[in-house]
Structures are given as C-alpha cells and as structure tokens.
N, C-alpha and C positions, 0 to 999 in steps of 0.2 A: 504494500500500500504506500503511495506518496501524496502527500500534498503539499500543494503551493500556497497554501493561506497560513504560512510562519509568520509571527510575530513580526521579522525584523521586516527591514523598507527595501523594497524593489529596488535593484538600483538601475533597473532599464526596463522599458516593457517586455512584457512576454513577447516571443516569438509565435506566430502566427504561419498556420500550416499550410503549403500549397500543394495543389495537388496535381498542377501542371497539366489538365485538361483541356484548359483554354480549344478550338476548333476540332475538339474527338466529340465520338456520340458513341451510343449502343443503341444494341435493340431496345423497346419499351420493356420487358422487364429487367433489363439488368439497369436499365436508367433505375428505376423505380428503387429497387435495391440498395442500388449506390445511394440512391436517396436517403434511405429509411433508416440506411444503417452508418453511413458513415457521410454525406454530407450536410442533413439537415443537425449536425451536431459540429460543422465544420468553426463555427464560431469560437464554442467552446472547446476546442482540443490543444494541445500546448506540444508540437512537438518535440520530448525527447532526446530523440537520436531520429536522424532518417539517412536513407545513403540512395544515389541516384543512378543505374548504370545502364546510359542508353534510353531503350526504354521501359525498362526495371524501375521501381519506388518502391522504397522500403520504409514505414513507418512503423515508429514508439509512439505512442499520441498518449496524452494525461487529459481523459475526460474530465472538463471542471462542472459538468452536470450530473457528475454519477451523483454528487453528495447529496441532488435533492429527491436523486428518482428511490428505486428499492432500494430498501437496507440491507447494506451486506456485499450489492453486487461490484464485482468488478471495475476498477478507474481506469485501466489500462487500454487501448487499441492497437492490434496489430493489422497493419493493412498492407500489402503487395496489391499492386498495379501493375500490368500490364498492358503496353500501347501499341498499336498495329497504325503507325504514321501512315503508311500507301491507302488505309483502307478508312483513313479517318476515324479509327473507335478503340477502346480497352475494353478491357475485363479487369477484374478487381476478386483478393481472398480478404477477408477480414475475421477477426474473432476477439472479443474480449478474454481479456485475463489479469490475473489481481496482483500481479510484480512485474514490475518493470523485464526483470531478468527472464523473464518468461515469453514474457513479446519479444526480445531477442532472438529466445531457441526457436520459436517459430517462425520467426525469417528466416534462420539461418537455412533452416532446414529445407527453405524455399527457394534457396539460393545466394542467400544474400552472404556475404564474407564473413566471418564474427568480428575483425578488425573494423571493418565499416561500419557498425552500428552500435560505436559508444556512445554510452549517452552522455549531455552536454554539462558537466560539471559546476553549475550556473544555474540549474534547475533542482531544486527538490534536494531533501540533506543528502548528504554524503555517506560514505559508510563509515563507521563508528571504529571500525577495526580490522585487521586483517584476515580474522577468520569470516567477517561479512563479507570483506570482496572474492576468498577464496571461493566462496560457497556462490558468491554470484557468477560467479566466472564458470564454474561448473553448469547450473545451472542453463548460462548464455547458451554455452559451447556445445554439452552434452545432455541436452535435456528430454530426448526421447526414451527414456529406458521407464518409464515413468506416465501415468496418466491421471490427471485431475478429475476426481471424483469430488470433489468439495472446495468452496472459500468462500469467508467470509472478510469483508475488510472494514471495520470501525472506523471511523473517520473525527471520534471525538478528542478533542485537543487534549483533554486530560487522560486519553489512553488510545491512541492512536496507533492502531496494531492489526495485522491482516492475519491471516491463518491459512491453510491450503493443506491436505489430507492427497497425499497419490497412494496408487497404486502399482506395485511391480508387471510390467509388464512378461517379467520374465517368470514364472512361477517358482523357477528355483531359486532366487533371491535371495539374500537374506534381508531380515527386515521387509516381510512385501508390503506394507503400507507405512509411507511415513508421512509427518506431516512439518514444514517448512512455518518459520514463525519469521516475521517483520514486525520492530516494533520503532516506534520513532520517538526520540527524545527531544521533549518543545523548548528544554532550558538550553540544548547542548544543539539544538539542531543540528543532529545525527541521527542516524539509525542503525539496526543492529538486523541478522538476518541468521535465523539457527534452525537445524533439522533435527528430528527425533527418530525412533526406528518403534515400530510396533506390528505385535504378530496378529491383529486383526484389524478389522475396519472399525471395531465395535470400538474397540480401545484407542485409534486414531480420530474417531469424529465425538468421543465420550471426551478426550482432553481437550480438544479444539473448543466443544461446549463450555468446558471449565473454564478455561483462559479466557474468554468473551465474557465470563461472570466474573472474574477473576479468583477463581476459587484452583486452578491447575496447579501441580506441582513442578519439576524441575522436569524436563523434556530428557526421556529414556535414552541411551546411548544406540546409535546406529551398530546393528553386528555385523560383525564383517564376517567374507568366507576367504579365509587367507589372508595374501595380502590384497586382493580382485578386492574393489569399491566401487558401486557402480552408482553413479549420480544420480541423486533425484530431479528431475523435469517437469515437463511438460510434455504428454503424448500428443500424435497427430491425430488421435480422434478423441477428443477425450471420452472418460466413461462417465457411464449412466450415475446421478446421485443416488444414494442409497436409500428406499422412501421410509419415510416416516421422520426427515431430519428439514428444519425449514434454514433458510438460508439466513 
C-alpha cells in the first residue's frame, strides 16, 4: 500500500500520466474498456514508474481514488499498451494490485525489463530498510511462483498497512501460503515490507484478519527446503478468494 497524502509539503506537482494515444482508436468494445477501466480514472493516477519501448507502455499508476471507493481494495494499476501505428489503434492489459512491487512483476512478465520500471524515488516513502528493498526486489523480479488469493490495504494514517495472503503455485513448496505485510511509518515517512510462511490458507487469511484488528502476532518464519527459496509474487492469473472472507 502507498500513499501520497504525507504530512510533509509537495515540493513539485505530481506527475500526470500519458498514455500516448493521441490519433489511435479501437474497436467499440475495447474503447469502452479502456474506458471503464483505466481512462475514466486517468485524472486521478500518479504514475510511479512507466518505461516506453516503441510501441510498448509500461505503467505503475497510484490510484488516488481507490481511498474513497471499496475498502480494502487495491491502489495500484498495472497497464501495458500496445500500439499498431500503420493500423491507427492499441490494445491494452490492465489489473489492479495492492504493492507497488507487484505491478512491477507483472510487467515484467509482459515484457517489460525489470531495470526499466523503477519506480521514481520522489513519490511515496521509501523503504525503511534493507530487508524491505530485498524482499521488493524479489518480489519485482521473481514474482510468478506465487498467486494472490487475498488483500486488503488500510489507508488510515494512524495505521496505514496493506496485507496480501499467496498461494504456492508449486505444490511442493515449502511454506505454500504466505502472506507479505507493508506497513508505513507517518512520523519517519518510510515503510517496511515482511513475508511470513504458513501451512494453510486458514492460518494465512486468520493472521491477515488479526493485523487489520491489530490483534496478530509476530509473522511465522518462511521454511525453507535446503538452500532452494523460492519468492513470493504475484501469479499471472490470480486465484479464486476463498469464500466466506470479505475484503
């Protein structure tokens, strides 16, 4: 979870997202789409990181309207674009997701470089510490081993903390569900970003509950099989939530 409503003073406007369409078209339902989903929101997005190759777009986008829609869901955008200049029109992927470092692995995975898509240092805190950037850097880089089944992202200044429960994609795993914690400090504007390792789902979306109450305990150590460590991500489809748990 990031936000840009810190305490301290802007010291330049936000950066304002293009999407370099200007003379492209689509058919009527991909217009409609592109609509619904990612330009009637183009006001409010903050991009990020983007990288541009050709006609490749790669976007990080920071929805500043998630805070007033559902609670819980997603601040993030990831958007690829695709432009056919002889034929005059794109196509477009998009999907939300609740860290930054998450819209990364899904670009990457769409093509885009992982060096191309840092994000801009100047936007939203920083990391708090070295094991935050390690874990994002996995994350960026290595994030399909792994599929989102759950997040929630609080956005209250006094506890400003996102949650996210995967699942192993691989069954023999160890550790097949973990759940990846962001928390943000409003005095230190930093944040901090930790994974835990648990052997069900019960007990991955039972701690996530607690933390959002603030009633969790310390996050269970990931196990390893050897020295093999295999990162927690973002899958490319993600899975089904588990019912009976509201967002």
């Amino acid at each position: 979870m990031l936000s840009l409503t810190e305490p301290k003073p802007v010291r330049k406007p936000l950066p304002q997202v293009d999407f370099r369409l200007d003379g492209l078209d689509a058919d009527e339902g991909r217009n409609l789409d592109f609509y619904r989903w990612v330009g009637s929101g183009e006001d409010m997005f903050v991009p990020l990181a983007e990288h541009h190759d050709g006609p490749a777009s790669y976007y990080v986008l920071f929805d500043r309207a998630a805070t007033y829609g559902i609670p819980g869901e997603p601040q993030m955008l990831a958007v690829h674009l695709q432009r056919d200049y002889e034929e005059a029109t794109f196509s477009f992927e998009q999907t939300p997701l609740p860290l930054p470092s998450m819209a990364q692995s899904w670009l990457v995975h769409r093509g885009c470089p992982p060096e191309a898509i840092a994000l801009d240092p100047e936007l939203g805190p920083p990391p708090a510490d070295d094991a935050t950037r390690a874990l994002e850097r996995r994350l960026a880089g290595d994030g399909d081993h792994y599929a989102m089944g759950y997040s929630y992202t609080h956005d209250d200044p006094d506890d400003m903390v996102t949650v996210v429960a995967l699942r192993a994609l691989d069954e023999g795993a160890p550790s097949p569900f973990r759940v990846v914690v962001e928390e943000v400090d409003t005095d230190t504007w930093t944040h901090t970003l930790r994974e835990g390792g648990f052997d069900t789902v019960d007990e991955a979306l039972q701690w996530c509950s607690d933390r959002l109450t603030g009633e969790a305990g310390p996050l269970p150590p990931v196990r390893q099989a050897g020295a093999a460590v295999r990162p927690a991500g973002v899958a490319k489809a993600p899975a089904a939530r588990p019912p009976g748990r509201s967002r």
